[in-house]
Every structure is written in structure tokens, then in C-alpha cells.
C-alpha positions as CSV (number, residue, x, y, z in Angstrom):
1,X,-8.9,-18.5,27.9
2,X,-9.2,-19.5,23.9
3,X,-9.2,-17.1,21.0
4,X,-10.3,-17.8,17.5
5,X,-9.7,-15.0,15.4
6,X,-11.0,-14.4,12.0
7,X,-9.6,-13.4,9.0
8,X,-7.2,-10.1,8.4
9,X,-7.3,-10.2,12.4
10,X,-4.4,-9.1,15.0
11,X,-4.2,-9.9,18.7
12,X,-1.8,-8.7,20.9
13,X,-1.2,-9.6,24.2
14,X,2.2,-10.0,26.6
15,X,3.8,-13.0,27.4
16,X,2.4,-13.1,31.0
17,X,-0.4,-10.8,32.9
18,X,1.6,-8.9,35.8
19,X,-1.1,-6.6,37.0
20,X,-5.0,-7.2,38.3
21,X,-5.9,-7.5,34.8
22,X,-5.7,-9.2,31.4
23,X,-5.3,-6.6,28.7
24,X,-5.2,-7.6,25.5
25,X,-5.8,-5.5,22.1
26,X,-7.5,-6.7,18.8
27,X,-7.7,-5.5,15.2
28,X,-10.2,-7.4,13.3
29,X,-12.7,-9.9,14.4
30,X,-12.4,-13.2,17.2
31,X,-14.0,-15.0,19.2
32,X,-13.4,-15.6,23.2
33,X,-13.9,-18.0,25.8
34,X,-12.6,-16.3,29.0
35,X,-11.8,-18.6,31.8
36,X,-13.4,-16.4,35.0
37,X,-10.2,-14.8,37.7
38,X,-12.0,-12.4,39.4
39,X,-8.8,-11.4,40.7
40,X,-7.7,-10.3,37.0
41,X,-10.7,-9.2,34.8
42,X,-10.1,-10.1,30.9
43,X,-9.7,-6.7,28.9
44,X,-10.4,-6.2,24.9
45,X,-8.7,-3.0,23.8
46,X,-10.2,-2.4,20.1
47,X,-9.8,0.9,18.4
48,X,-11.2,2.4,21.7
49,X,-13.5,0.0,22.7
50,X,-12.9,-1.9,25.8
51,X,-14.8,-5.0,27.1
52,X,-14.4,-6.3,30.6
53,X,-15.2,-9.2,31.3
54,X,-14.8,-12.0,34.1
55,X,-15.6,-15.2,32.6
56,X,-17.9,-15.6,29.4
57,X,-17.9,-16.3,25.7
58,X,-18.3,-13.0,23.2
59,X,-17.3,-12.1,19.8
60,X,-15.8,-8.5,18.7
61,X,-15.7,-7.3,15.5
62,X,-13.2,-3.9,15.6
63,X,-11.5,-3.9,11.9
64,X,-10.6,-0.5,11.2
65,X,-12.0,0.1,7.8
66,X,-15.7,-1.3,9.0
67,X,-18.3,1.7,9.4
68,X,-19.3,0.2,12.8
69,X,-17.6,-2.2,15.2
70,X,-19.8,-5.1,17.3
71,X,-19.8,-6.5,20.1
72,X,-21.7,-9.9,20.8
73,X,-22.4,-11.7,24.1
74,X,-23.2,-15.7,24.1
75,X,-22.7,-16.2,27.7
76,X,-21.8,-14.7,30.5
77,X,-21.6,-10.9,31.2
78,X,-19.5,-8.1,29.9
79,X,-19.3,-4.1,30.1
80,X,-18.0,-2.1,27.3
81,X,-16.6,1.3,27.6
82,X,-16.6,3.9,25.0
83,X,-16.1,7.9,26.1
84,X,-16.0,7.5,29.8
85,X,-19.6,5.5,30.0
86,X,-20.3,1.9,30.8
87,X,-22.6,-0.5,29.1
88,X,-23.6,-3.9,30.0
89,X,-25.0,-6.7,28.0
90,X,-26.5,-9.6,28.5
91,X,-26.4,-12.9,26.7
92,X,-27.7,-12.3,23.3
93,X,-27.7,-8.8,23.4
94,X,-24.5,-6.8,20.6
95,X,-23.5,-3.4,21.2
96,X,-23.2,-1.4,17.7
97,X,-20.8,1.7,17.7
98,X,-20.7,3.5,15.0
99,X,-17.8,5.8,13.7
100,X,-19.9,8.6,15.2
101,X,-19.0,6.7,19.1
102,X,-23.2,6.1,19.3
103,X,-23.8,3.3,21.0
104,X,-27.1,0.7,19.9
105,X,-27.7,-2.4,21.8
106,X,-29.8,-4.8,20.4
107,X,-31.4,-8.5,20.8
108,X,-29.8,-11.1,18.4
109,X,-29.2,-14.7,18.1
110,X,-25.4,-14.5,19.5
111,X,-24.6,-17.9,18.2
112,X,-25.2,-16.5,14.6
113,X,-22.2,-13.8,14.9
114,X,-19.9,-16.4,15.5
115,X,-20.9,-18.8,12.7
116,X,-17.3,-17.8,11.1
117,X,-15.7,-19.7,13.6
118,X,-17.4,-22.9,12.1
119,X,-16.5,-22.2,8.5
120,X,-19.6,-19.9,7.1
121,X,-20.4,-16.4,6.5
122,X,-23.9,-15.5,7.2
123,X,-25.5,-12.4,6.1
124,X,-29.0,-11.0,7.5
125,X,-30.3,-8.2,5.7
126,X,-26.9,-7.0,5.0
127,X,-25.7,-3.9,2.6
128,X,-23.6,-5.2,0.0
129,X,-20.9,-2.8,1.3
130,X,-20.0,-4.7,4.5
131,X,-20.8,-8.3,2.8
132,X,-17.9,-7.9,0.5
133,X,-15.8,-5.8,2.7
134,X,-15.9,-9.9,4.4
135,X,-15.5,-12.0,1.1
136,X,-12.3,-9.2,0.6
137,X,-10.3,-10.2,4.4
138,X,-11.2,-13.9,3.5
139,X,-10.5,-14.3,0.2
140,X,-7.6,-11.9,-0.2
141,X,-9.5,-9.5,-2.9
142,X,-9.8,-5.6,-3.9
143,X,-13.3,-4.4,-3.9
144,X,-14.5,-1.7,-6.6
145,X,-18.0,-0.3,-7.4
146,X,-19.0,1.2,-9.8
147,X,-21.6,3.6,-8.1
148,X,-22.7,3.9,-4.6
149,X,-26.4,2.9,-4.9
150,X,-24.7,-0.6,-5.4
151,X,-23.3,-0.8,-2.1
152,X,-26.7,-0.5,-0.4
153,X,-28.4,-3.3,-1.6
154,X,-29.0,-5.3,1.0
155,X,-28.8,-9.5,1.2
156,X,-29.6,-12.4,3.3
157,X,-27.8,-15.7,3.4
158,X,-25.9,-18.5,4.9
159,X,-22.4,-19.2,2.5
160,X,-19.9,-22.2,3.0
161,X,-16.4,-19.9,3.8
162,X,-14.7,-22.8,1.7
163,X,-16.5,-22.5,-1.3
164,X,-14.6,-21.0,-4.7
165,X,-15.6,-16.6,-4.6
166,X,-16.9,-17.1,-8.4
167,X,-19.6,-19.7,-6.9
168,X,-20.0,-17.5,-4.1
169,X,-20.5,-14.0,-6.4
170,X,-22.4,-16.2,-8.4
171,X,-25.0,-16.7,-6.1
172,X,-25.5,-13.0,-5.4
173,X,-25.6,-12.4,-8.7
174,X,-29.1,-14.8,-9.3
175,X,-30.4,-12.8,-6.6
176,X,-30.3,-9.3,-8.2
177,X,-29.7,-7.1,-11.3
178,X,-25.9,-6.7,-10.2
179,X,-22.7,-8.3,-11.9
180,X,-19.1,-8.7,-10.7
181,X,-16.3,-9.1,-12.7
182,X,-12.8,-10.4,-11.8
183,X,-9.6,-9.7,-12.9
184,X,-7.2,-10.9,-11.3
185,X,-7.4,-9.8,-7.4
186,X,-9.9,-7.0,-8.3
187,X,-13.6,-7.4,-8.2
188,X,-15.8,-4.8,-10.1
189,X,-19.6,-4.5,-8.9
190,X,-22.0,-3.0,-11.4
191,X,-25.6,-2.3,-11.6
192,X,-27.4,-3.4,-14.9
């Protein structure tokens, strides 16, 4: 089994499986590739939500101050639990829970949710809210806005992980009426 984990991200698991299973609990975001034992399914304990799988490649993202958590299947099958029922997916199919513990699946491009493992963010149709809530775990920043109407706006785009956060606010900033401005580790958002 291989883990990639993203930024501001926390796996913990023991030094060797003794039961029938593979439990293992994550804060933040990462990537598997579970090598199949049928004998020992692979568990993901995040804030509640547990995947089992067998064998397959899925991404969770579970960090604790996100407003939903996601589940996203590239291959294989997995079941998720949340309150005492089970849900399967499918490859290409991402579980949504929300902090209200409603589950939505939908159809996605599951290669696209794991595009952080390659070095880029990419945003479709995002609220400006969870975009920076990203650039903040990656680039180590504080987050302010000046007005909540600002943290709806939503974006689209594909972003090199690597590039300087001024190029990268710069960007969003062609895109709309919004500014950011930096001192130091804090970024202020404002609507003009």
C-alpha cells in the first residue's frame, strides 16, 4: 500500500496490522493505493468517516476545518460508513458529507481530485472560501475577509502548486472585482 498525503495532513497507523484489518486514521487530505488482502480489509478512519476497502486507488479529503469532507474513487471499490449506513462507489463516483452527516454522491473525473499529488491545484466552480482555505495549508498563510459575500464567489482553474502566492492571487485577481493584500503571513480579501 502507498500514501501520498497533502499538505497540513496527518496519518496515523501502527507499526504492524495484528487484527483482520488495516486501520489507519487521517486528518487532512492523501492519496492511496491499497495493495488487495482480502484477509485484512484497508480502513480510513477520518473524523467519522470510515472507508473500506480491499484493493483500489481513492483520495479523502477529511481536514477538520473544511465545511464538507470527500471521498473520491479512481479504481477499484470502496464502502463508506457514516451513522450506522453503508455506501458504495464506484470508480469515478465522490461521496460529499457535509458537517450536517448528509451524504451526496456524485459522477466526477476522479483523476482531477488527485491532481495535488502531481504538483497543481485545480479548482472547478469553486467558492473562494474553500480555494484559499487550500492556498492557506500549502502556502503556510492566515486567511481574512473582509465580508462574507466575498467568500462565495466562485472560480475555475488549473494552478502550478509551485508558483509564488502573489502570482497565484494575482491571477484571481484579473478574474474579478476582488483584491488581496499581504502582510506578512496574513492575506486580506476585499470586494471593490
Amino acid at each position: 500500500t502507498r500514501v501520498w498525503l497533502n499538505a497540513d495532513s496527518e496519518l496515523e497507523f501502527p507499526v504492524s496490522f495484528v487484527r483482520n484489518e488495516r486501520v489507519v486514521k487521517l486528518q487532512g487530505e492523501a492519496y492511496f493505493e491499497v495493495q488487495r488482502d482480502v484477509n485484512k480489509p484497508f480502513i480510513v478512519d477520518a473524523n467519522g468517516l470510515r472507508t473500506r476497502v480491499l484493493g483500489t486507488s481513492f483520495n479523502v479529503k477529511a481536514y477538520p476545518d473544511d465545511s464538507y469532507q470527500k471521498t473520491t474513487l479512481e479504481e477499484g471499490s470502496i464502502g463508506l460508513r457514516v451513522n450506522d449506513h453503508e455506501f458504495k462507489l464506484v470508480p469515478n463516483q465522490q461521496a460529499v458529507l457535509n458537517t450536517a452527516n448528509e451524504v451526496n454522491i456524485i459522477k466526477i473525473n476522479a483523476r482531477q481530485q488527485s491532481v495535488w499529488r502531481h504538483g497543481r491545484f485545480l479548482f472547478d466552480n469553486e467558492n473562494l472560501e474553500d480555494i484559499m482555505a487550500q492556498l492557506a495549508r500549502w502556502y503556510d498563510v492566515n486567511i481574512f475577509f473582509t465580508g462574507p459575500e466575498v467568500k462565495e464567489l466562485h472560480f475555475s482553474g488549473e494552478i502550478d502548486r509551485y508558483e509564488d502566492i502573489e502570482r497565484v492571487l494575482h491571477m484571481i485577481e484579473l478574474t474579478t472585482n476582488i483584491s488581496f493584500t499581504i502582510n506578512g503571513k496574513t492575506i486580506t480579501i476585499t470586494l471593490e
